[in-house]
Structures are given as C-alpha cells and as structure tokens.
N, CA, C and O atoms as a Tinker XYZ file with bonds, in Angstrom:
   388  protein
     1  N    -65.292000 -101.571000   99.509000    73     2
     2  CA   -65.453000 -101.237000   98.110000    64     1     3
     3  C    -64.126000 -101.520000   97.412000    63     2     4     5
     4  O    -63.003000 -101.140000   97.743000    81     3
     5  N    -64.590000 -102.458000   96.115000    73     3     6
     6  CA   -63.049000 -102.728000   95.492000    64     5     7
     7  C    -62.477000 -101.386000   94.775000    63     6     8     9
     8  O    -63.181000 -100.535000   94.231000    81     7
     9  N    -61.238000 -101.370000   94.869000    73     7    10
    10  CA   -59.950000 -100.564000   94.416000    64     9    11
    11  C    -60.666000  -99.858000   93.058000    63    10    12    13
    12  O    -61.841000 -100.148000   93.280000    81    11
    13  N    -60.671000  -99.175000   91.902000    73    11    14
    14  CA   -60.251000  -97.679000   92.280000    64    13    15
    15  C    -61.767000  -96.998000   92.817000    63    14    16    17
    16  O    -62.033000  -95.836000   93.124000    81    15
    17  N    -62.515000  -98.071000   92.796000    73    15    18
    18  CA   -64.532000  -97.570000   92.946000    64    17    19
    19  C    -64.828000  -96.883000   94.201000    63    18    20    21
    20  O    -64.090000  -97.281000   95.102000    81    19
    21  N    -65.429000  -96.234000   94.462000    73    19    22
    22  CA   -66.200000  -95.642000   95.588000    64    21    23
    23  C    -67.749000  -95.366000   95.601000    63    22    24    25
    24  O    -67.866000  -95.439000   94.378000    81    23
    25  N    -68.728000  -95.167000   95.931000    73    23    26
    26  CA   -69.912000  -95.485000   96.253000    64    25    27
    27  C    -71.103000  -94.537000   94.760000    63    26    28    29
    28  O    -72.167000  -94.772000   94.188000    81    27
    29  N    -70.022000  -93.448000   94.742000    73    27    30
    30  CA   -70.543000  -92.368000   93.645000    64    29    31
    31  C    -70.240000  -93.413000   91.995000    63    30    32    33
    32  O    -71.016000  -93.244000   91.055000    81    31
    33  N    -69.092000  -94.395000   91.880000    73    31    34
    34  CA   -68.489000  -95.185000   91.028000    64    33    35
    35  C    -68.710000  -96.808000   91.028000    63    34    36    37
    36  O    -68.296000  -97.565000   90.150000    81    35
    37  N    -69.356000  -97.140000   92.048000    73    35    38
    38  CA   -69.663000  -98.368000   92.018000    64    37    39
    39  C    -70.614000  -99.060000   90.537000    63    38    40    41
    40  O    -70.691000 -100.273000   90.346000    81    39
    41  N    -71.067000  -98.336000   89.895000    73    39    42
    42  CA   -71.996000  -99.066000   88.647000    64    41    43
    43  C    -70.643000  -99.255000   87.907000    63    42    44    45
    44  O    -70.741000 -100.201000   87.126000    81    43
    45  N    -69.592000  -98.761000   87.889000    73    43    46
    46  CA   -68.438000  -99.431000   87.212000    64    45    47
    47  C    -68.034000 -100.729000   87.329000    63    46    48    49
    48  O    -67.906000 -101.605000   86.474000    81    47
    49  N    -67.862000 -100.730000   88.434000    73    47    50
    50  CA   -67.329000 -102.591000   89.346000    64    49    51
    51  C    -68.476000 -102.909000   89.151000    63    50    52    53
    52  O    -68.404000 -104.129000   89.297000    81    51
    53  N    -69.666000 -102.649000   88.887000    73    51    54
    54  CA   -70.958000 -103.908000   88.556000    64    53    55
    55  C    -70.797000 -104.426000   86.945000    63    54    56    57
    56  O    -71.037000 -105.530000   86.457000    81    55
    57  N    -70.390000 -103.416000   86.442000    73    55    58
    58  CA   -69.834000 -103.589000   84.845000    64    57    59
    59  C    -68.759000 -104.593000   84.657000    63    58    60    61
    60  O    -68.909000 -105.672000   84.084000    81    59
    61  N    -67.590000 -104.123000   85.221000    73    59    62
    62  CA   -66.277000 -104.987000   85.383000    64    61    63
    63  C    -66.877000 -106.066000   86.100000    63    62    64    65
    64  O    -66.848000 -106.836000   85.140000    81    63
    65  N    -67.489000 -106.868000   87.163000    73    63    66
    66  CA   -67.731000 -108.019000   87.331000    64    65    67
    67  C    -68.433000 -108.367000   85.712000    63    66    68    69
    68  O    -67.953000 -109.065000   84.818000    81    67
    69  N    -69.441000 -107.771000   85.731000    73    67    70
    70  CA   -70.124000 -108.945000   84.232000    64    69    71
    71  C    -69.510000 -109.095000   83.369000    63    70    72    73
    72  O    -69.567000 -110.170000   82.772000    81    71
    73  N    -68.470000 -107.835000   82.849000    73    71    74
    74  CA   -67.527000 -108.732000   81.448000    64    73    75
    75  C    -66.577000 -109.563000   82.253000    63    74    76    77
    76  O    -65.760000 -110.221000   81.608000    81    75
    77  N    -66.557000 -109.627000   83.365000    73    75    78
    78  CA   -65.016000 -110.696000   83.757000    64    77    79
    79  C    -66.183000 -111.849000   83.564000    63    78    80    81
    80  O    -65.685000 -112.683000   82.808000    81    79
    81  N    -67.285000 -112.185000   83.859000    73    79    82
    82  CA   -67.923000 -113.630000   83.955000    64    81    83
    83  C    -68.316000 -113.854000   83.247000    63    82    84    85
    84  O    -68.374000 -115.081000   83.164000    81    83
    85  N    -68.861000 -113.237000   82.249000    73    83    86
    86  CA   -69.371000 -113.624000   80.974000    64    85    87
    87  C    -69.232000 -115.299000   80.368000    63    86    88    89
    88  O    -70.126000 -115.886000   79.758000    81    87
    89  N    -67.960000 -115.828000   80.694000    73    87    90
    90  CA   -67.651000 -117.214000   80.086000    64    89    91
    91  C    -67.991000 -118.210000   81.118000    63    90    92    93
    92  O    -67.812000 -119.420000   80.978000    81    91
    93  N    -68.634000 -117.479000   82.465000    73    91    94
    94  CA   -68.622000 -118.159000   84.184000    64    93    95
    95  C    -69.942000 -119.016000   83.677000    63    94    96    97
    96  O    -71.088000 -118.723000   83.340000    81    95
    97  N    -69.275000 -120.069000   83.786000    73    95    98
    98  CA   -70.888000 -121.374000   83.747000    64    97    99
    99  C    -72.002000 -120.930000   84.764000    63    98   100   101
   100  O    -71.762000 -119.970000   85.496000    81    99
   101  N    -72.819000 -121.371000   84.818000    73    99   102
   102  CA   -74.107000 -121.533000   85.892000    64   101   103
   103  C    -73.679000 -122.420000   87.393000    63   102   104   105
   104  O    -73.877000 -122.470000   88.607000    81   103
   105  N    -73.073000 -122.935000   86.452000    73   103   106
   106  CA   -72.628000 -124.117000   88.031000    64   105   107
   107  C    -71.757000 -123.977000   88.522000    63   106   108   109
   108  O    -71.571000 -124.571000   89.584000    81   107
   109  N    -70.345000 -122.720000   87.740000    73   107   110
   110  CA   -69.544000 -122.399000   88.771000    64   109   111
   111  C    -69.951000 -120.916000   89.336000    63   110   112   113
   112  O    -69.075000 -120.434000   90.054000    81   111
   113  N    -70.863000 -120.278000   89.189000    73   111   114
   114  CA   -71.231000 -119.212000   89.981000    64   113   115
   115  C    -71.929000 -119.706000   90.832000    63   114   116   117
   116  O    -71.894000 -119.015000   91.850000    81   115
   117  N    -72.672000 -120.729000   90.944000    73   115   118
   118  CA   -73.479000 -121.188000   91.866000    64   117   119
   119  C    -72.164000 -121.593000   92.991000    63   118   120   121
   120  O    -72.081000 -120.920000   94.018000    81   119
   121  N    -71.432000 -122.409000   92.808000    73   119   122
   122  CA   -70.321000 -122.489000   93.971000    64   121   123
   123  C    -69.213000 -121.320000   93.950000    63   122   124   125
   124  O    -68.220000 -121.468000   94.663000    81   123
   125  N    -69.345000 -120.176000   93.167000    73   123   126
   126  CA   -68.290000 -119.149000   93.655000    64   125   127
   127  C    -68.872000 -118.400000   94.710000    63   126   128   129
   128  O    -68.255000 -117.937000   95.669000    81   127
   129  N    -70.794000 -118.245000   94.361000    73   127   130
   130  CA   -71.650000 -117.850000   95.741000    64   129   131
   131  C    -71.607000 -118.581000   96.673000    63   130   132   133
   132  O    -71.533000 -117.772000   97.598000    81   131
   133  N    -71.600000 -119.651000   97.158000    73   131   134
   134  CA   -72.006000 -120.759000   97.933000    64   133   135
   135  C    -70.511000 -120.679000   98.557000    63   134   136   137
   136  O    -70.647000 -120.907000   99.759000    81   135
   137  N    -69.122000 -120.450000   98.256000    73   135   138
   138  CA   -67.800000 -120.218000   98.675000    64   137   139
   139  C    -68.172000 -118.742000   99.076000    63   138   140   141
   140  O    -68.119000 -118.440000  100.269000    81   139
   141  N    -68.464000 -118.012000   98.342000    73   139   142
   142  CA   -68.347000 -116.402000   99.083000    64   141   143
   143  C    -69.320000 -116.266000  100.132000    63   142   144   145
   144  O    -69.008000 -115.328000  100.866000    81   143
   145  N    -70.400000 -116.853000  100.492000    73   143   146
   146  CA   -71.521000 -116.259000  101.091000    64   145   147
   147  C    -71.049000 -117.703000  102.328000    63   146   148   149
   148  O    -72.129000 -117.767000  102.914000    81   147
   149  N    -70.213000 -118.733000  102.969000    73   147   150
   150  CA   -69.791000 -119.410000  103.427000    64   149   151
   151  C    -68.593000 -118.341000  104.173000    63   150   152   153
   152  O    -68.456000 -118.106000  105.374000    81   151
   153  N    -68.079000 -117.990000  103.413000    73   151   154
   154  CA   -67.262000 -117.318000  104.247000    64   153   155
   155  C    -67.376000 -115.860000  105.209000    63   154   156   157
   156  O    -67.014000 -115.440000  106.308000    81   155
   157  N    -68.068000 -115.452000  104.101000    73   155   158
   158  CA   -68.843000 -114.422000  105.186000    64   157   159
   159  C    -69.430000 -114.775000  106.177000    63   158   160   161
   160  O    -69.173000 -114.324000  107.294000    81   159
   161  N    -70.492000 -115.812000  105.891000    73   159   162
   162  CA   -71.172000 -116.107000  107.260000    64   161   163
   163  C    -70.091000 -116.648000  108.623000    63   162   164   165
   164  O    -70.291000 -116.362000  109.804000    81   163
   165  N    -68.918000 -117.496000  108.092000    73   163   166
   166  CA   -68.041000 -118.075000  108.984000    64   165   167
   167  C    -67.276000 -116.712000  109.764000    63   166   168   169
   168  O    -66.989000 -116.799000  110.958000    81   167
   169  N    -66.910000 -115.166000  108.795000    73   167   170
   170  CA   -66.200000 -114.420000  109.451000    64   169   171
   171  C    -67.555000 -113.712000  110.167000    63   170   172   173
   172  O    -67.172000 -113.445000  111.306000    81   171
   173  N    -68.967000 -113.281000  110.031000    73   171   174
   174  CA   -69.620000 -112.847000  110.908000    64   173   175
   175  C    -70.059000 -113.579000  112.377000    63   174   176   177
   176  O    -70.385000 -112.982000  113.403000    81   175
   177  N    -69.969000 -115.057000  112.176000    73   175   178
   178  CA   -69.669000 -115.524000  113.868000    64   177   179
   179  C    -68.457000 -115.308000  114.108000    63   178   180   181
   180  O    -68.222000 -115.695000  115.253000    81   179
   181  N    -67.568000 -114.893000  113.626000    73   179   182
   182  CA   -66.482000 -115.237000  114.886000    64   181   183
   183  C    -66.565000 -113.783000  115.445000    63   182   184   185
   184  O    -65.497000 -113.376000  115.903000    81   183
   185  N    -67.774000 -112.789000  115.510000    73   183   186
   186  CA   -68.094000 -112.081000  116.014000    64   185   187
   187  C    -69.296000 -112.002000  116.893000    63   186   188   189
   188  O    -70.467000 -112.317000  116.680000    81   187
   189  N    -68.645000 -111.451000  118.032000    73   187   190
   190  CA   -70.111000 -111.781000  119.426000    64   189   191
   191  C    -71.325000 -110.809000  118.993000    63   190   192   193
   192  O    -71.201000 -109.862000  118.217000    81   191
   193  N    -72.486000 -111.194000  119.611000    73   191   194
   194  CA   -73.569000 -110.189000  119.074000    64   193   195
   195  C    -73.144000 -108.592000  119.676000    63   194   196   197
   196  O    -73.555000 -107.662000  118.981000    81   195
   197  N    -72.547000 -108.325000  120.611000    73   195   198
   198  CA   -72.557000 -106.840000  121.058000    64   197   199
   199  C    -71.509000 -106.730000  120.357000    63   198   200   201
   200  O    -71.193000 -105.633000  120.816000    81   199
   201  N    -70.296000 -107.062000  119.258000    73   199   202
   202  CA   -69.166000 -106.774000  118.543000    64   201   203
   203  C    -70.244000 -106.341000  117.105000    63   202   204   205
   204  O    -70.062000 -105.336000  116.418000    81   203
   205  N    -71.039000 -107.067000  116.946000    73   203   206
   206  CA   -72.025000 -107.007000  115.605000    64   205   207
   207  C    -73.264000 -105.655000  115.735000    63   206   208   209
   208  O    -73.418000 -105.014000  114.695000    81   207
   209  N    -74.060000 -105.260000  116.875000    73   207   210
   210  CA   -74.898000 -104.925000  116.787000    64   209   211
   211  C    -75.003000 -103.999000  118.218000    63   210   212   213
   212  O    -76.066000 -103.549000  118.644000    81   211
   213  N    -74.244000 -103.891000  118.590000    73   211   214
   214  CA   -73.466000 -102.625000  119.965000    64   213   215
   215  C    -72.989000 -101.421000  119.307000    63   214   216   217
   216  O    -71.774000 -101.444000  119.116000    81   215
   217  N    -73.937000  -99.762000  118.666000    73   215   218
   218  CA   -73.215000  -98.632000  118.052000    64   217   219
   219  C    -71.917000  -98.420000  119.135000    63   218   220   221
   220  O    -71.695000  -98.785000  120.289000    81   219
   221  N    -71.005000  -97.425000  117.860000    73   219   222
   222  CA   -69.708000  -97.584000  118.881000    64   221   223
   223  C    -68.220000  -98.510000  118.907000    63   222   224   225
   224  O    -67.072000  -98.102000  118.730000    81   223
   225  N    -68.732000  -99.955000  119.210000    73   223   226
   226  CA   -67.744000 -100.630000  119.043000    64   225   227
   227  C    -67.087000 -100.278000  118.230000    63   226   228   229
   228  O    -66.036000  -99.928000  118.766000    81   227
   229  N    -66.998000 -100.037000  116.463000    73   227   230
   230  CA   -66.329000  -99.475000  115.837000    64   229   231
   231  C    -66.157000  -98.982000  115.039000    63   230   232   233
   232  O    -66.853000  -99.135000  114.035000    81   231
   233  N    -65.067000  -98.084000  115.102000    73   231   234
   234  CA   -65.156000  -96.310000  114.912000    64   233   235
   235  C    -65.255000  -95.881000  113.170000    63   234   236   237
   236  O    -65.505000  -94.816000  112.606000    81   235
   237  N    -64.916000  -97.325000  112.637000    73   235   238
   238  CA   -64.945000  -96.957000  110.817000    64   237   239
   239  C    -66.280000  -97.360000  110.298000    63   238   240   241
   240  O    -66.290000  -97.549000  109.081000    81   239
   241  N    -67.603000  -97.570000  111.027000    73   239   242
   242  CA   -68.366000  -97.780000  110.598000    64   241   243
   243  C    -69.498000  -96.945000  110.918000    63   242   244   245
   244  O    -70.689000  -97.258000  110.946000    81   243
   245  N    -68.718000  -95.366000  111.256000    73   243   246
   246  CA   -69.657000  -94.425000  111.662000    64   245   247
   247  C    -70.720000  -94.306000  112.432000    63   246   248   249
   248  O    -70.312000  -94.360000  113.592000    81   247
   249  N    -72.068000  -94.148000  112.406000    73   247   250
   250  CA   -72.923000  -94.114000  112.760000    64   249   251
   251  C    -73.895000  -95.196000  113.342000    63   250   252   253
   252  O    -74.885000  -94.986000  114.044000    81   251
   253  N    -73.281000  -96.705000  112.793000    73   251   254
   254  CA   -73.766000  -97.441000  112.435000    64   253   255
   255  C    -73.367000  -99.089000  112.862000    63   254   256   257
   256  O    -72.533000  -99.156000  113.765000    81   255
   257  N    -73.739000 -100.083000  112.457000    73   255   258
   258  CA   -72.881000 -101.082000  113.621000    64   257   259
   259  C    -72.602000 -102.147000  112.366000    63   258   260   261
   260  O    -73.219000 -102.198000  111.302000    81   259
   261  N    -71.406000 -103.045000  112.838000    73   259   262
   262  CA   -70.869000 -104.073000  112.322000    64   261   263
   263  C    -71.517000 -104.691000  111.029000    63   262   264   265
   264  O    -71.319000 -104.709000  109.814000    81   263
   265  N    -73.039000 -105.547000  112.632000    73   263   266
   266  CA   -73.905000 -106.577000  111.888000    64   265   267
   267  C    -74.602000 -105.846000  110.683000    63   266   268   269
   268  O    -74.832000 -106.597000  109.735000    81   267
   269  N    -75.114000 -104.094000  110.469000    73   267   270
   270  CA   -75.289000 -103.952000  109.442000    64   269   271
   271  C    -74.727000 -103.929000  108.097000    63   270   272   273
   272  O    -75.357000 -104.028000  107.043000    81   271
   273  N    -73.624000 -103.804000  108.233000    73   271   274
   274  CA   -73.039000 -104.287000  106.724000    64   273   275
   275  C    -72.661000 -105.729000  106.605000    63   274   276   277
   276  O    -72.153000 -106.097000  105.545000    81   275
   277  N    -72.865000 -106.648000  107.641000    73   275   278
   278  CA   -73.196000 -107.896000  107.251000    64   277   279
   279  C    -74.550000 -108.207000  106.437000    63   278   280   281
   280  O    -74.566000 -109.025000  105.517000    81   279
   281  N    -75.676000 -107.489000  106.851000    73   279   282
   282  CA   -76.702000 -107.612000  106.231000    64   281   283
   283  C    -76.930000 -107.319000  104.993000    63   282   284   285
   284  O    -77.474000 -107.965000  104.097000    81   283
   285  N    -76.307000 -105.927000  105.032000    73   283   286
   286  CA   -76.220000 -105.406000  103.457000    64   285   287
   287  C    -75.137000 -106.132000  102.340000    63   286   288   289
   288  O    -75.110000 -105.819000  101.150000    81   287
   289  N    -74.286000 -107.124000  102.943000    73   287   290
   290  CA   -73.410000 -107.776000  102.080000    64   289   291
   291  C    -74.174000 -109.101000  101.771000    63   290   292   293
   292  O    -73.861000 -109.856000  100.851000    81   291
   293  N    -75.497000 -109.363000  102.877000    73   291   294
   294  CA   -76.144000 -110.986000  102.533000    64   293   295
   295  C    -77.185000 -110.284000  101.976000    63   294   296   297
   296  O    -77.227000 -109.595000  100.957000    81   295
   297  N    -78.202000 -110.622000  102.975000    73   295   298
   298  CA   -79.392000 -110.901000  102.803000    64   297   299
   299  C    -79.918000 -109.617000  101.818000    63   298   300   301
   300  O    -80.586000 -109.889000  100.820000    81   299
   301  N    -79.598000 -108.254000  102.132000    73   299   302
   302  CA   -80.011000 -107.185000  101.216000    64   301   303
   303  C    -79.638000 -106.868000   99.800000    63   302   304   305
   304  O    -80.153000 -106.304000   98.835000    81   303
   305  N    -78.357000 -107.564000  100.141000    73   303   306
   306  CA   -77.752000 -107.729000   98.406000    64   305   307
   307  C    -78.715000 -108.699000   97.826000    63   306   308   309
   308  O    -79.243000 -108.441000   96.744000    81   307
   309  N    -78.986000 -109.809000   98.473000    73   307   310
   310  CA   -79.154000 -110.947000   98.036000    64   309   311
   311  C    -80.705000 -110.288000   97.314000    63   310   312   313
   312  O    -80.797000 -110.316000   96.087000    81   311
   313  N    -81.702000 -109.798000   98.024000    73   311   314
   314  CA   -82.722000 -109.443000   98.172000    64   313   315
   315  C    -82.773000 -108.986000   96.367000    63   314   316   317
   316  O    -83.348000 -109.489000   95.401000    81   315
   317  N    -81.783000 -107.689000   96.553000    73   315   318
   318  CA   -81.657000 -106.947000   95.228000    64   317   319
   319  C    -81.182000 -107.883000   93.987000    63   318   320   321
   320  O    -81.735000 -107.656000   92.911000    81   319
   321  N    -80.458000 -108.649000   94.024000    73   319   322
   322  CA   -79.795000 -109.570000   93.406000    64   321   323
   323  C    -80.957000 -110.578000   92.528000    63   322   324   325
   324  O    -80.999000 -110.838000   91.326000    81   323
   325  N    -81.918000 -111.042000   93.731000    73   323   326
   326  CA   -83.559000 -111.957000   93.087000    64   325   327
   327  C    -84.170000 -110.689000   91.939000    63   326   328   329
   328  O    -84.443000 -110.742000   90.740000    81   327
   329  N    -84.216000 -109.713000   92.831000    73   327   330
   330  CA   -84.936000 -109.002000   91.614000    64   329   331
   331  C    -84.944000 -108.739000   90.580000    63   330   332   333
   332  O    -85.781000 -108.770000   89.678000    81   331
   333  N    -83.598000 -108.353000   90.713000    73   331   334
   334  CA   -82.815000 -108.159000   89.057000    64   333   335
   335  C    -82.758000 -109.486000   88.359000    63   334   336   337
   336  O    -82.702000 -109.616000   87.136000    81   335
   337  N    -82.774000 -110.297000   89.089000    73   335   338
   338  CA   -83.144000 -111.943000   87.751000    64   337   339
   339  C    -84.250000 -112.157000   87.648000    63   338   340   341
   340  O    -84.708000 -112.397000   86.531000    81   339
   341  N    -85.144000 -112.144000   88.892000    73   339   342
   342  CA   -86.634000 -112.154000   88.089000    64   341   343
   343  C    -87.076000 -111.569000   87.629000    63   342   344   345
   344  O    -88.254000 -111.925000   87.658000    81   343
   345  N    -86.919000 -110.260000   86.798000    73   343   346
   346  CA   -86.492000 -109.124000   85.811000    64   345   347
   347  C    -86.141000 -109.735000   84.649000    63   346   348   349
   348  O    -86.726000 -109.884000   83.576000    81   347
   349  N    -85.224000 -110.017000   85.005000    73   347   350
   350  CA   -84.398000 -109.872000   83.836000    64   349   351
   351  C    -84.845000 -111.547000   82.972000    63   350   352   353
   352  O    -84.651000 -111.638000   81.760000    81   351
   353  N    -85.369000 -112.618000   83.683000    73   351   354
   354  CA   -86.264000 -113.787000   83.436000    64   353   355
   355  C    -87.218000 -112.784000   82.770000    63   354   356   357
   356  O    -86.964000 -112.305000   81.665000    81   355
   357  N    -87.977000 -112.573000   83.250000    73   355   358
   358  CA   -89.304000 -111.711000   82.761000    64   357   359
   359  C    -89.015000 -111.290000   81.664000    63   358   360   361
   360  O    -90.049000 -111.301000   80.997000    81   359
   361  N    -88.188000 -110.918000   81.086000    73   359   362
   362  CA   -87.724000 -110.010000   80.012000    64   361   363
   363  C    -87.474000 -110.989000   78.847000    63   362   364   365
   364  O    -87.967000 -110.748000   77.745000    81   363
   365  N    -86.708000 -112.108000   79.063000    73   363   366
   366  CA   -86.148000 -112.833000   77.982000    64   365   367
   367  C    -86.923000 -113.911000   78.008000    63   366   368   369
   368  O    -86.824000 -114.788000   77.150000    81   367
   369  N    -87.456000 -113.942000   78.622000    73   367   370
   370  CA   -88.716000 -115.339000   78.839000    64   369   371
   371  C    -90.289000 -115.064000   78.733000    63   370   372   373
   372  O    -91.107000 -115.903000   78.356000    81   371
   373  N    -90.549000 -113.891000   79.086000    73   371   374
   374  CA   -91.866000 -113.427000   79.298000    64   373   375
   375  C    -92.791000 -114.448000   80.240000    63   374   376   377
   376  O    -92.424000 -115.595000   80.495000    81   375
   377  N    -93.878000 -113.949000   80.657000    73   375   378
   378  CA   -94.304000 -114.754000   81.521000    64   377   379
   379  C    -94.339000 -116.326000   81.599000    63   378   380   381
   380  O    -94.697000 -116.900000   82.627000    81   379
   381  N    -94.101000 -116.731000   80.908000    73   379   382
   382  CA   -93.990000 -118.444000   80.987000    64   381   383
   383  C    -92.685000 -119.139000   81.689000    63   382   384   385
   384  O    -92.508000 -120.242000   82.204000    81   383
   385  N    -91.922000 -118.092000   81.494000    73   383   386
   386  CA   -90.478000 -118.497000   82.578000    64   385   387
   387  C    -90.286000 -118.873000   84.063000    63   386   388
   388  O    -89.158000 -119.092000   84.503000    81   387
C-alpha cells in the first residue's frame, strides 16, 4: 500500500491516481499497464510454486500465501477494474457502446 494510505484509506490513493492521469492519453496507459503488469508477472516467476503457494513460507503475509496477493494485484484487480469501465461505458454511452 502506497505511503501515507492504509486499507481503511485506500479510496484516497484511488482519487490521487485519477487527478495525477487525468492528461494520461489512452495509449500511454495502455503501455504504463502493459509495463506494470510485465513486471509483475516477471517478479512472480522468479518465484518457485511452493515460495508462491506453500502457507508459512512467509511470515508478513499472515495467514495467507505469496501467490495470493499476486492474484489480487492481477487478475482480481484486473477483474474489478473491467467492471468499473463497463460501468462506467454504460453510463456515458448507454447501451449502444
């Protein structure tokens, strides 16, 4: 979680990202994702599957294992991420969008 936010404060940092991009073209968010979601995937192999998905291995991720907050940083964000645009399409487009 970025600096001063914590989980109770996070709709703040969702705020502060959208006024920082506001002027962010279409085509450079498309490669600031395509750079961020590249690198994640490159730092989740250089982890073995029992480093990712073995409870235990390690100790700051409580209850819980590695590979899941890999998931929740891809595919589940990502998940939430479609919705809120095909929403938010829906909204400014109405069904013909």
């Amino acid at each position: 979680m970025k600096e001063p936010y914590n989980w109770k404060t996070y709709g703040g940092m969702n705020m502060d990202f959208w006024e920082k991009h506001q002027g962010t073209s279409l085509e450079d968010a498309k490669n600031m994702f395509q750079n961020s979601h590249g690198e994640v995937i490159k730092l989740a192999q250089s982890f073995s599957n029992e480093e990712l998905f073995s409870k235990g291995v390690y100790d700051w991720v409580g209850g819980s294992t590695l590979g899941s907050y890999f998931v929740s940083a891809t595919s589940s964000h990502y998940d939430w991420a479609m919705k809120k645009l095909k929403a938010h399409k829906k909204l400014v487009f109405g069904r013909r969008g």
